[in-house]
Structures are given as structure tokens and as C-alpha cells.
C-alpha positions as CSV (number, residue, x, y, z in Angstrom):
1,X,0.0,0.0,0.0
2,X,1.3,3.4,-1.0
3,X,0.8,6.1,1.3
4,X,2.6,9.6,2.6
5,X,2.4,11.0,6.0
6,X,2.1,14.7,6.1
7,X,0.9,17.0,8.3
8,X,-2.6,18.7,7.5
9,X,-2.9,22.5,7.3
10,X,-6.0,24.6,7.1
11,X,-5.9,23.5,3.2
12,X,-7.1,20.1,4.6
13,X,-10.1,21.0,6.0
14,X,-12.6,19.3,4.4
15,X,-10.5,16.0,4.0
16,X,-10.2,16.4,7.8
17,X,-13.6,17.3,8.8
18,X,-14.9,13.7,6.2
19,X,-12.6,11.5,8.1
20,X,-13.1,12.7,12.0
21,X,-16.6,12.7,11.1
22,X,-16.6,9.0,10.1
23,X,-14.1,8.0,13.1
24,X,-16.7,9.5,15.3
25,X,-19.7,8.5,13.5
26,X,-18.2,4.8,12.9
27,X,-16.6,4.3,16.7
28,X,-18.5,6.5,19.0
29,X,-16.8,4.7,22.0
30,X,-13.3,5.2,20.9
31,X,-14.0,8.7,21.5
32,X,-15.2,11.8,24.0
33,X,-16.3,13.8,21.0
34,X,-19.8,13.0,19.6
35,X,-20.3,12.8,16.0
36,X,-23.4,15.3,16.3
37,X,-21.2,18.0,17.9
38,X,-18.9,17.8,15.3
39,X,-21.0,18.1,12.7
40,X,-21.8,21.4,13.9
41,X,-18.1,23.0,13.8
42,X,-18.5,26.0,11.7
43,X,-15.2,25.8,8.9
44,X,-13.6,28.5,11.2
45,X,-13.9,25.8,13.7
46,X,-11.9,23.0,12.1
47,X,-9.4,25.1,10.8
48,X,-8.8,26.2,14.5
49,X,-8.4,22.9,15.6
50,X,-5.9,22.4,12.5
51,X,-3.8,25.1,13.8
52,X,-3.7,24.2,17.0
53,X,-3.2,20.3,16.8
54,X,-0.4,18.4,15.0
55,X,-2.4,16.4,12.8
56,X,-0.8,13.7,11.0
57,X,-2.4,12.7,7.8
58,X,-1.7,9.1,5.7
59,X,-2.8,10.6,2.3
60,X,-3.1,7.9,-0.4
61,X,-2.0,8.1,-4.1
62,X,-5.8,9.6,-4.8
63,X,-5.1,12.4,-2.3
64,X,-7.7,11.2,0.1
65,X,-7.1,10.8,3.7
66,X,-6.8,7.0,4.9
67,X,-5.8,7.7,8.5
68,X,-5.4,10.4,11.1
69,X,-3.6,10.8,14.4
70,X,-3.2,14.1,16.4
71,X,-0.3,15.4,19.0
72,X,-0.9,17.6,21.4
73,X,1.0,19.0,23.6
74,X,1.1,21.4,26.9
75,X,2.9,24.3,27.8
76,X,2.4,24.6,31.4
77,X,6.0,24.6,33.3
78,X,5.4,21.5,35.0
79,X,3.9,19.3,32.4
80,X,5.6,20.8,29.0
81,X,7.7,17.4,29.0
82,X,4.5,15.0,28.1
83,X,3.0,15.2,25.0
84,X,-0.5,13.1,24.1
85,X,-1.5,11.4,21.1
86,X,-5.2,11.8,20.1
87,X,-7.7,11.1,17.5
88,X,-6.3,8.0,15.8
89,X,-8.2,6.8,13.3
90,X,-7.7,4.6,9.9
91,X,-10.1,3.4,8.3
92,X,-11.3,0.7,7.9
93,X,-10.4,-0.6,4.2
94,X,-6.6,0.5,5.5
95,X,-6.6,-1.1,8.8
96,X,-3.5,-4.3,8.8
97,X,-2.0,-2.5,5.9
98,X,0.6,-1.2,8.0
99,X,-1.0,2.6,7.7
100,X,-1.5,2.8,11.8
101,X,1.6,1.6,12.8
102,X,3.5,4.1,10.4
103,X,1.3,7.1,11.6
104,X,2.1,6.2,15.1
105,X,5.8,5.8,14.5
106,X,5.6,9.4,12.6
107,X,4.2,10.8,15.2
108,X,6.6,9.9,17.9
109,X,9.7,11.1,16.2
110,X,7.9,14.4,15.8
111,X,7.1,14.4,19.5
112,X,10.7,13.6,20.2
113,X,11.6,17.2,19.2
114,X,9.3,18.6,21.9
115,X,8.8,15.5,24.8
116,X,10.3,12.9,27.1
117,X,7.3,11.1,26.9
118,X,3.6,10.8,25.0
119,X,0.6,9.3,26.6
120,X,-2.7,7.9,25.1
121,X,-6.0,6.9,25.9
122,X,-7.5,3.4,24.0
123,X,-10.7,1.6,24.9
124,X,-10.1,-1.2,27.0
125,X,-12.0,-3.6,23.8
126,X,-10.1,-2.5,21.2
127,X,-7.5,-4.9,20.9
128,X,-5.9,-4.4,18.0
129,X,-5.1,-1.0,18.7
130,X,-3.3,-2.0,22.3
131,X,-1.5,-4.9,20.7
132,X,0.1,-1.9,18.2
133,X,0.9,0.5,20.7
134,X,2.2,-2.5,23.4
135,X,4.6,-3.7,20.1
136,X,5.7,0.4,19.9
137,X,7.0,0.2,23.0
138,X,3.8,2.0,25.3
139,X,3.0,0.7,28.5
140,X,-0.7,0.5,30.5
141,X,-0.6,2.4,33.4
142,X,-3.7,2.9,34.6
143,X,-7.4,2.1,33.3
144,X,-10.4,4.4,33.8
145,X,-13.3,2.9,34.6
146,X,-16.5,4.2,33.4
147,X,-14.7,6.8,31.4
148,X,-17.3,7.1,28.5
149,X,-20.9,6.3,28.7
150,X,-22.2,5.4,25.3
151,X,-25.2,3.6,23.5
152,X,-26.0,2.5,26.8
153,X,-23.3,1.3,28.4
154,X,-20.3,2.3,30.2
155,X,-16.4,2.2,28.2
156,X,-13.1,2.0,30.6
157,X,-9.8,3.2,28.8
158,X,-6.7,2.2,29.3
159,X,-4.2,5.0,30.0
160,X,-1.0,3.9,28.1
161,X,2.5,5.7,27.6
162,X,6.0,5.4,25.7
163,X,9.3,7.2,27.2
164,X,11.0,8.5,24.5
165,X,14.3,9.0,26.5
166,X,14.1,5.4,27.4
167,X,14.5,2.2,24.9
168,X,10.9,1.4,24.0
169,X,11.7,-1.9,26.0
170,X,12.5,-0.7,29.3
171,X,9.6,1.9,29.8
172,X,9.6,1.7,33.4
């Protein structure tokens, strides 16, 4: 599968707002934000959050948008060392292809310009996804229980995290 990794820029907008939309339409309890509400983001909106995110695109020979992930960082003095990766998405005619894992790997050598460490949150179900980030070198620290309530029931997530100053097999 051919594929490039870029970052997405205010250009992007619509390609961005078609494949969060399906990520939260598709897998409502892989994340806080609700399809509905994002529907309602005014273009303004989404290009805000372009600016203000890192948003890693896999952007196929077609120029659509097979995957997503986002890094976000703080820059509060005591917690400016931790950076989180968010929204990760591919979909799912791309999923096994390889697509996550590079997306993933992208975005940790650009958080290693700016962190000792990135953290995530993953649904304690999806499998696959923990399998990939355990084989990236993150570890579980922690779940939440109850963190989401959706379609009637309650989600716990698993907090994971990778050092980056550390060899991803010694993370403690």
C-alpha cells in the first residue's frame, strides 16, 4: 500500500472534517467527542483545531485521507515534558495495511523534538489498537473505569504511555 504522512494545514479542511466525522460516527466509543457535535463546527472551527493540533495525515495516491492521528502537547512549566497522542483513526479498508503503525511511529519522532514522553487513551475492547501500541514500546498504566458512557453502556480506557528517552523496551 502506497501512502505519505504529512501534516494537514487549514488547506485540509474538508478532507479532515470527512474522516473525524466518520471515526466518530463509525466508533463512537473510541472517542469523547460525539459525531453530532462535530457536525456542527463551523469551517472556522476546524481550521482552529488544524492550527492548533499536529495532525498527522496518511494521504493515499488519490489524495484522500486513509488515517489520522493528532499530537498535542502542553505548555504549562510542569507538564511541558508530556506530550499526548489523540484522534487515531484509519479506516477501515486501510486497517492491517501497515497505515496505523506508520502514523504512530511518525508521530513519535515528531514528539521527540518537543517531549520525554507521550501518553494515550485506547478503549479497554479494542485490541488491535493495544496490541500496536504494546509492540511500539507504550505501557498500561492505569485504566479508567467508566470513562465514557455510550449507546448504553459504560467504556473503561486504558491509559498507556511510551518514554521516548528510554529504549521502547524498558519503559519503566
Amino acid at each position: 500500500m502506497s501512502f505519505v504522512i504529512r501534516r494537514l494545514g487549514s488547506q485540509d479542511r474538508d478532507a479532515y472534517r470527512a474522516i473525524r466525522h466518520k471515526a466518530l460516527s463509525d466508533h463512537p466509543e473510541a472517542f469523547v467527542s460525539t459525531a453530532e457535535a462535530f457536525a456542527r463546527k463551523s469551517d472556522a472551527e476546524l481550521v482552529q483545531t488544524l492550527d492548533a493540533l499536529t495532525i498527522f495525515a496518511a494521504v493515499l495516491p488519490d489524495g484522500s485521507v486513509g488515517g489520522i492521528n493528532a499530537f498535542m502537547r502542553h505548555d504549562g512549566a510542569k507538564e511541558r515534558h508530556r506530550g499526548w497522542m489523540i484522534q487515531v483513526y484509519v479506516r477501515p479498508e486501510h486497517r492491517g495495511t501497515g497505515m496505523a503503525q506508520a502514523l504512530v511511529e511518525h508521530l513519535l519522532e515528531h514528539a521527540r523534538a518537543e517531549v520525554l514522553q507521550v501518553h494515550l487513551g485506547v478503549w479497554s475492547e479494542n485490541l488491535p489498537a493495544i496490541r500496536l501500541y504494546q509492540r511500539l514500546g507504550f505501557k498500561t498504566y492505569g485504566t479508567e473505569p467508566r470513562y465514557l458512557f455510550v449507546n448504553g453502556r459504560y467504556i473503561d480506557e486504558h491509559l498507556m504511555v511510551r518514554f521516548l528517552d528510554k529504549a521502547p523496551g524498558d519503559q519503566k
